[in-house]
LOPABA-37274 format. One record per atom (N, C-alpha, C): residue number from 1; atom name; x, y, z. Coordinates in Angstrom, 2 decimals, always signed. Layout:
REM residues N
{pos: NUM; site: CA; east: X; north: Y; up: Z}
...
REM end
This chain:
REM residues 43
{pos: 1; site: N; east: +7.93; north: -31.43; up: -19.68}
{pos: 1; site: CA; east: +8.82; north: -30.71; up: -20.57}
{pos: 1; site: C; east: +8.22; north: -30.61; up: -21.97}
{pos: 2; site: N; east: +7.57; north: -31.96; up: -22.16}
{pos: 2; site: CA; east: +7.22; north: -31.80; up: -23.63}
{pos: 2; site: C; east: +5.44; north: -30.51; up: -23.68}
{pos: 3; site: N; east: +4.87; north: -30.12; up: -22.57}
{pos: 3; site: CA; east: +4.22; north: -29.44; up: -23.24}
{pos: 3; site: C; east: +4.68; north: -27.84; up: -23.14}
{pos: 4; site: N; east: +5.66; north: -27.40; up: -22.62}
{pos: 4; site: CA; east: +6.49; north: -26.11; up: -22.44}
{pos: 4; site: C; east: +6.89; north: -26.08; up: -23.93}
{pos: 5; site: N; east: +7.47; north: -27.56; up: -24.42}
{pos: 5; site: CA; east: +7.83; north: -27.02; up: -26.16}
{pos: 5; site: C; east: +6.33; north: -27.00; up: -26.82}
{pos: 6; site: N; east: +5.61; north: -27.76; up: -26.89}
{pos: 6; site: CA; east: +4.35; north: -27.55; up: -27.33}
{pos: 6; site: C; east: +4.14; north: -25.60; up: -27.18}
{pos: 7; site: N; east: +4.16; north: -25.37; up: -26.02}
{pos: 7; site: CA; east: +3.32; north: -24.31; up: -25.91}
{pos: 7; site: C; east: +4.48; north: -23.02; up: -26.49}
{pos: 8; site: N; east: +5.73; north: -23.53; up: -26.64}
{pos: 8; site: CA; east: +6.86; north: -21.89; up: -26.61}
{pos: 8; site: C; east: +6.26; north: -22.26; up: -28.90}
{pos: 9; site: N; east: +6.18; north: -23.58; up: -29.27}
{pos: 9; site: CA; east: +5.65; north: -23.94; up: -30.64}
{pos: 9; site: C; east: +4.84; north: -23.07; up: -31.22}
{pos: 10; site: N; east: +3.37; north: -23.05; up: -30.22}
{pos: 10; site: CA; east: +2.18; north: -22.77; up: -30.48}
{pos: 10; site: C; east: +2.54; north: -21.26; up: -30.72}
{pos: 11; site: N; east: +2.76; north: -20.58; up: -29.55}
{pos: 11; site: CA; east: +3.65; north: -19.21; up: -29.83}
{pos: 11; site: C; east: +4.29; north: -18.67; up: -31.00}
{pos: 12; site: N; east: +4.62; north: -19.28; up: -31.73}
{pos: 12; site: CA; east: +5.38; north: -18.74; up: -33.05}
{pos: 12; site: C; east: +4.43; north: -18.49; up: -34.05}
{pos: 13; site: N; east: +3.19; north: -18.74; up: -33.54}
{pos: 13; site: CA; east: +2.27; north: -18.86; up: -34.93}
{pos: 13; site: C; east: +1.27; north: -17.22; up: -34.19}
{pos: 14; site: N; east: +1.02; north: -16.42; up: -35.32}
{pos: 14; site: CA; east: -0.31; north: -15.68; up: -34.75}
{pos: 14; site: C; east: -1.40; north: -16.07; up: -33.77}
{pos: 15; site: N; east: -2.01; north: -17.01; up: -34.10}
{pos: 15; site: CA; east: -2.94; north: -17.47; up: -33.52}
{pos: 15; site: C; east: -2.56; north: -17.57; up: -31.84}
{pos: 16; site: N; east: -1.39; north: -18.38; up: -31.77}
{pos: 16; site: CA; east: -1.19; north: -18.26; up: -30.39}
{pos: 16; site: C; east: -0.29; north: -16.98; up: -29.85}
{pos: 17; site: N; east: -0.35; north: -16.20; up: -30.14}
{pos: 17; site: CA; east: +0.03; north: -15.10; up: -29.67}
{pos: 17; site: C; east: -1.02; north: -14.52; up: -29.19}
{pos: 18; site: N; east: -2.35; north: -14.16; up: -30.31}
{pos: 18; site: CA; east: -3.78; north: -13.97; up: -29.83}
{pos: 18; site: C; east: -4.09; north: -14.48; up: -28.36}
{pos: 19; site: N; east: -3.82; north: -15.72; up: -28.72}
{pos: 19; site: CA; east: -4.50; north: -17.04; up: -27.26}
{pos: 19; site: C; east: -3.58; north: -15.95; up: -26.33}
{pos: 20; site: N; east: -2.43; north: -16.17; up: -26.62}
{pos: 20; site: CA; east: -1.82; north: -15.49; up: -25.03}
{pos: 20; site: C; east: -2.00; north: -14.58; up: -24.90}
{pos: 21; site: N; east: -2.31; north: -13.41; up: -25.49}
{pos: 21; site: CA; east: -3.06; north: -12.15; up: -25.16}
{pos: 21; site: C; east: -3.81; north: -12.36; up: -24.89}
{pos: 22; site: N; east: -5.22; north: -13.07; up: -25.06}
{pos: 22; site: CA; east: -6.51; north: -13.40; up: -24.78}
{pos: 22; site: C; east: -6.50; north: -13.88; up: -23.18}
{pos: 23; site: N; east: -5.68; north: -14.91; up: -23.02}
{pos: 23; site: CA; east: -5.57; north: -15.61; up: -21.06}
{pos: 23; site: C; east: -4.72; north: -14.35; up: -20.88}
{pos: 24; site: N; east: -3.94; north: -13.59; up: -20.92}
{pos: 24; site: CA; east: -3.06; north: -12.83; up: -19.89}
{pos: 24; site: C; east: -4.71; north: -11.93; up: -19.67}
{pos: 25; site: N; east: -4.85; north: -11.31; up: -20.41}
{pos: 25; site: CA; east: -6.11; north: -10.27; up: -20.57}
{pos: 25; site: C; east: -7.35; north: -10.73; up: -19.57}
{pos: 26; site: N; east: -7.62; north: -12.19; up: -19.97}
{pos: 26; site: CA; east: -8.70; north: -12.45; up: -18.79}
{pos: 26; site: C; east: -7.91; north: -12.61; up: -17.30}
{pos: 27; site: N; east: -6.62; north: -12.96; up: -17.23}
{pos: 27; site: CA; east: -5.68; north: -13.61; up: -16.09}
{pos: 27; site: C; east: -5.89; north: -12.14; up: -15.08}
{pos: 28; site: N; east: -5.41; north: -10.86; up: -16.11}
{pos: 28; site: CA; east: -5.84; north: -9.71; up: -15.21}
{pos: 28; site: C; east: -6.96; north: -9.13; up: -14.54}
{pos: 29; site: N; east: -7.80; north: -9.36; up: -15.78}
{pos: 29; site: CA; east: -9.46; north: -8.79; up: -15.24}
{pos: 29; site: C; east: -10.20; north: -9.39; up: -13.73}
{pos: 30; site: N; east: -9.33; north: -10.91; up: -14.08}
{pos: 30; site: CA; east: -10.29; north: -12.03; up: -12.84}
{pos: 30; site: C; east: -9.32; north: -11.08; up: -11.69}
{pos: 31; site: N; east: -7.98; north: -11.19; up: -11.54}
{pos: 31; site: CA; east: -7.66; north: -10.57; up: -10.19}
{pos: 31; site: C; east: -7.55; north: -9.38; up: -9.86}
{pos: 32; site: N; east: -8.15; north: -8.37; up: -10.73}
{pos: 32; site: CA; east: -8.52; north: -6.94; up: -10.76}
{pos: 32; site: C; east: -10.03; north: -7.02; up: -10.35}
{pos: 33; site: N; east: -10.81; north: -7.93; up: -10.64}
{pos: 33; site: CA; east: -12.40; north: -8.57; up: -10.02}
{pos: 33; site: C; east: -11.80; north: -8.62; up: -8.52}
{pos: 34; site: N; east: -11.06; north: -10.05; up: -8.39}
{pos: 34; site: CA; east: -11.30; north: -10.52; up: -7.13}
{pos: 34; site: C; east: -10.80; north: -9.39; up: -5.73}
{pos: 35; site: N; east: -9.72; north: -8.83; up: -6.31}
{pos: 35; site: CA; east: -9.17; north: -7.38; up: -5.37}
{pos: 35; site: C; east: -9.77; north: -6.04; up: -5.57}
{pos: 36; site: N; east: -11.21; north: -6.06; up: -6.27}
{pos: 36; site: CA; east: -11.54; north: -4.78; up: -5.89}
{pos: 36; site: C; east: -12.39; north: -4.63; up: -4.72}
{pos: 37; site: N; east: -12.61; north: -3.64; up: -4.04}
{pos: 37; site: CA; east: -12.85; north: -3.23; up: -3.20}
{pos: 37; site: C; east: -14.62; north: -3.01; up: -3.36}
{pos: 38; site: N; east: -15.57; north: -3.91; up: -2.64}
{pos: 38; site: CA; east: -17.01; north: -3.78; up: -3.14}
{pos: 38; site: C; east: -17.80; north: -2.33; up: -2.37}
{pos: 39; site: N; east: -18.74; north: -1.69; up: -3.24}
{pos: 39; site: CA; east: -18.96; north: -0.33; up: -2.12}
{pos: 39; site: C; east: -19.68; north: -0.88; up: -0.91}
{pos: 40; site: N; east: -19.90; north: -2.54; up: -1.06}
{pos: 40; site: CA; east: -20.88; north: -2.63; up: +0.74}
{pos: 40; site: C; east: -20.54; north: -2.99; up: +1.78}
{pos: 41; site: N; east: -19.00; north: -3.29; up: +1.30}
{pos: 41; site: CA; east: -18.12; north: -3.50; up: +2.52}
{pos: 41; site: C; east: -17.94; north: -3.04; up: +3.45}
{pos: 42; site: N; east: -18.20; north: -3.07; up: +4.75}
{pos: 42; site: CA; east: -17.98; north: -2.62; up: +6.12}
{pos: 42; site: C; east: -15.89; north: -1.61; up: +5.94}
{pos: 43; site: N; east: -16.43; north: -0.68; up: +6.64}
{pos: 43; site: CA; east: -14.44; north: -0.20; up: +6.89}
{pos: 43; site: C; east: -14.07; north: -0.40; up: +7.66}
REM end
């Protein structure tokens, strides 16, 4: 519990707003990586 307040804390400040834009941003790219479709894949 105590690091959910830590982290909703960190949030109020710019900086961590950045951070959480920054991980959502990579959070997408990695599973937009891992689900794309490679061209040498057999159909």
């Amino acid at each position: 519990m105590g690091a959910i307040l830590d982290l909703t804390e960190t949030l109020k400040e710019p900086s961590g707003i950045i951070g959480l834009a920054v991980i959502v941003a990579a959070g997408y790219f990695l599973v937009k990586w891992v689900f794309a479709e490679h061209p040498d894949d057999e159909k």
